[in-house]
N, C-alpha and C positions, 0 to 999 in steps of 0.2 A: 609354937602356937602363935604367940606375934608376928613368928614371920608370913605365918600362912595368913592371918587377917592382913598385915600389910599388903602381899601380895592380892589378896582378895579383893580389896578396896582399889589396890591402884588399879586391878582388870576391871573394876565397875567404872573406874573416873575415864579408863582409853576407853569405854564402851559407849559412853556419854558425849566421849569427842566424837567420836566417828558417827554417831547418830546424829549430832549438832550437825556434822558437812554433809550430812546424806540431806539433812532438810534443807539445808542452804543450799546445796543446788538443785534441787525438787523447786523448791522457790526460783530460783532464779530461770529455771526452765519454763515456768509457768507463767512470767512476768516478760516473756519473749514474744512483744508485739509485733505487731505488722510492720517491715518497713519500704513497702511497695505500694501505696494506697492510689486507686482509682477512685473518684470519685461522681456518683450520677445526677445530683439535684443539687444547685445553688445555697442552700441553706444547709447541706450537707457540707462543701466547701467552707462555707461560712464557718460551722461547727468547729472543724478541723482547723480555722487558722487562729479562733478562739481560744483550742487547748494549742496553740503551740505546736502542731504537729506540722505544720506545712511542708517543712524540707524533706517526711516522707510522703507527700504527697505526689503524684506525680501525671495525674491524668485527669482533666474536668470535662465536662462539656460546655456549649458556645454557650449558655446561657449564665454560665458561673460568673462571678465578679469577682477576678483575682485584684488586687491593690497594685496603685500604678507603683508604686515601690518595692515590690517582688517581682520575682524573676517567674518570667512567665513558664506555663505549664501546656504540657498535647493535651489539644482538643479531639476529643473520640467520638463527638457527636451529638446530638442535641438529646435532650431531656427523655421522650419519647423512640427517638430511635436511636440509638450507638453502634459505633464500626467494632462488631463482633472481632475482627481479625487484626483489628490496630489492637486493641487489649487485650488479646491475647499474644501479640510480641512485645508487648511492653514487659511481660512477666512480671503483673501483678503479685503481690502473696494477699491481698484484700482487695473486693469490689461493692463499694457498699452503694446498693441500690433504694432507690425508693419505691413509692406508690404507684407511678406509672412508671417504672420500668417494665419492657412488655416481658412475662415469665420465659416465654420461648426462648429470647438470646440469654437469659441468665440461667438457664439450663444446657445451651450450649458450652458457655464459660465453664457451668461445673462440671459438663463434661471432660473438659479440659484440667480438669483439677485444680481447679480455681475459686477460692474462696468468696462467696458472694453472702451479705449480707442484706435481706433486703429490709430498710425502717419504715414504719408505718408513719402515716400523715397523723398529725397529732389534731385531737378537734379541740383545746383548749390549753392556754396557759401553761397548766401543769404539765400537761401533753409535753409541751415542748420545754418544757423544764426536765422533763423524765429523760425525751430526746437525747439533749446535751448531755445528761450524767448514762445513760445506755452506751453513746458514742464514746463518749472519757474511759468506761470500763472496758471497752471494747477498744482501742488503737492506745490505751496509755493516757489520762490524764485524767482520772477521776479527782483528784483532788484538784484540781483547778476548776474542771466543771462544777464540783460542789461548791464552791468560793464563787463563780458568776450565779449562779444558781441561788445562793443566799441573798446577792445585793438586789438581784431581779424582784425579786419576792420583796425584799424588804421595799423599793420604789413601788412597786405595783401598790403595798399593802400602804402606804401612805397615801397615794393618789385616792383611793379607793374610801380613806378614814375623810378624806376633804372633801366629799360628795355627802355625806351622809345627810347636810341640812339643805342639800343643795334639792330648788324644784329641777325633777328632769327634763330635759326635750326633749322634743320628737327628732328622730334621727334616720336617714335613709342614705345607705354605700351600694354605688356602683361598683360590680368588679369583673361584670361584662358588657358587653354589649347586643350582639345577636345570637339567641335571644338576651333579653336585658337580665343580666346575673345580679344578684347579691346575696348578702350571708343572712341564715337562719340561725334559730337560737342552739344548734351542736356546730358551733365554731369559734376558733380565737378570736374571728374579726368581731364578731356580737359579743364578745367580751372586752373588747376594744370599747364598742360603743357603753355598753350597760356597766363597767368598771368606770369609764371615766364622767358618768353622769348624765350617760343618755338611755332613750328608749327609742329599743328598734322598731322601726312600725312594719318592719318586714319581716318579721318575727315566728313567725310560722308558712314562709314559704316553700312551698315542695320544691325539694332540689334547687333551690336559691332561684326559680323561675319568678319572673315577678314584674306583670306589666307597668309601661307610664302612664296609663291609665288608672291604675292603683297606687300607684304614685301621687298624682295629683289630687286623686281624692283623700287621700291621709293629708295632703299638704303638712309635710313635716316642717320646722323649723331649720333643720340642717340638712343639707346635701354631701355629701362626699362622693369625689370620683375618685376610682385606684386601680383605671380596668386593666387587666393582665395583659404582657406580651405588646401593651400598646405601647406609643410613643409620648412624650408630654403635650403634642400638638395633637393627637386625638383626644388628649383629656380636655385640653381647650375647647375642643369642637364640640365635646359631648356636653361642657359647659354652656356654651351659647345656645345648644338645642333646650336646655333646660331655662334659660333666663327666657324663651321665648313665654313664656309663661309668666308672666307679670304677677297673676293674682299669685303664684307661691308666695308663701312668709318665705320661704331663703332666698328668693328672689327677690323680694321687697327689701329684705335688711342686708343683700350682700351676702352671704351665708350659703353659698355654693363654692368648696373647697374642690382643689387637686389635690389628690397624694401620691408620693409613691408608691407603685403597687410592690416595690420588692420590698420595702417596709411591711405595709398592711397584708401581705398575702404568704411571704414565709421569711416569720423573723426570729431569727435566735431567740434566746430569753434575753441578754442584752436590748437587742431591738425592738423589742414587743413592750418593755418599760418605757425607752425613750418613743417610740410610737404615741403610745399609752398616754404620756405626757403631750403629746400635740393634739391628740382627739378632747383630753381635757380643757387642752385654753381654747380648741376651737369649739367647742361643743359650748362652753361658759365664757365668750371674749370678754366681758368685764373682770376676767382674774386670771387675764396675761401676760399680767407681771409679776403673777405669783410663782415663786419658784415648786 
């Protein structure tokens, strides 16, 4: 009778091993990232070399900002249009698309048996907090997106506690030019401004349309330019068209910025805090030597 329990016990304990390696490689099977990654949107890039992924990275387009200290990567095309036939000899096993990638080539691709992902445009903060921890569970690095994801939040949430006594300004962002673009209140960049202690007077713009004529009648106190795809010598230009205008208060006090527009227009959560931090001193310049 002891023998049959002993034996009985040790057929439960080999039952229990053999269950434990059947989960261990069920897991390991399912922890089998991508390691072909194409890439279509700059801030998509950006993601990826955040979590550490860049070495399986292997395809951007011209508008990405690879780091002059990495080994550069094939370009497949701009943001909008991509060489359907170069990324499909690359032998992707991931294409992670964005907002404007047009659906026709990315149904070509899956024709191809091609893994395409495409992320949506974030219209806030969080958005793009969500972004980076979507992208970490998807290529491998959720714990590290969760970890930039905390400090983000933590910077934002302090800038955000130093405004509280603060009076707001008036505030108006350029981020096109014809017609004259800027952001309404369902987006990161009017979270830019109204986080860091301003008030957008362009605040209810239909599709960010928004004349200088309406402009100069709000006569805001701050200006920013950050127009897309342009160069720093059109933000210049589009500065001196606005100093033409004397009576503006940000003309009067100086108070016509340029920004980056890859900062203001698609920033990690990293970059949307240290952003975040330059719309504040410039939005209040008496507390620009506050850290």
């Amino acid at each position: 009778m002891k023998m049959n329990l002993y034996k009985f016990f040790a057929f439960l304990f080999s039952c229990a091993i053999i269950n434990f390696y059947i989960l261990q490689s069920i897991g390991t099977a399912s922890e089998r990232y991508p390691e072909r990654i194409v890439s279509l949107g700059p801030v998509i890039t950006d993601m990826i070399y955040l979590l550490n992924a860049q070495e399986r990275l292997i395809a951007v387009t011209s508008y990405c900002i690879i780091p002059k200290t990495a080994k550069p990567k094939e370009i497949i095309g701009t943001v909008m249009q991509m060489n359907v036939e170069k990324i499909i000899s690359l032998k992707p096993d991931l294409v992670v698309a964005n907002a404007l990638t047009r659906q026709k080539q990315i149904k070509v691709l899956e024709k191809q048996g091609i893994n395409v992902i495409k992320l949506t445009t974030p219209k806030n903060f969080m958005g793009i907090c969500q972004l980076l921890l979507d992208l970490g569970k998807l290529i491998g690095g959720y714990e590290k997106a969760l970890e930039i994801v905390e400090k983000a939040k933590h910077d934002v949430e302090r800038i955000k506690a130093n405004i509280k006594n603060l009076e707001k300004r008036t505030v108006f962002i350029q981020i096109g030019l014809k017609p004259l673009k800027t952001a309404g209140k369902d987006s990161f960049i009017n979270e830019y401004i109204e986080f860091a202690g301003g008030k957008n007077v362009a605040l209810n713009a239909k599709d960010g349309v928004f004349s200088r004529e309406k402009v100069l009648q709000e006569n805001p106190d701050v200006i920013f330019i950050a127009t897309m795809g342009s160069s720093k010598k059109a933000g210049e230009t589009e500065k001196q068209a606005w100093m033409q205008f004397k009576f503006l208060k940000a003309c009067k006090n100086n108070e016509i910025h340029i920004l980056d527009p890859d900062i203001v227009c698609s920033p990690t959560p990293i970059i949307f805090a240290r952003g975040l931090k330059d719309f504040y001193h410039l939005i209040h310049p008496e507390l620009k030597d506050q850290n």
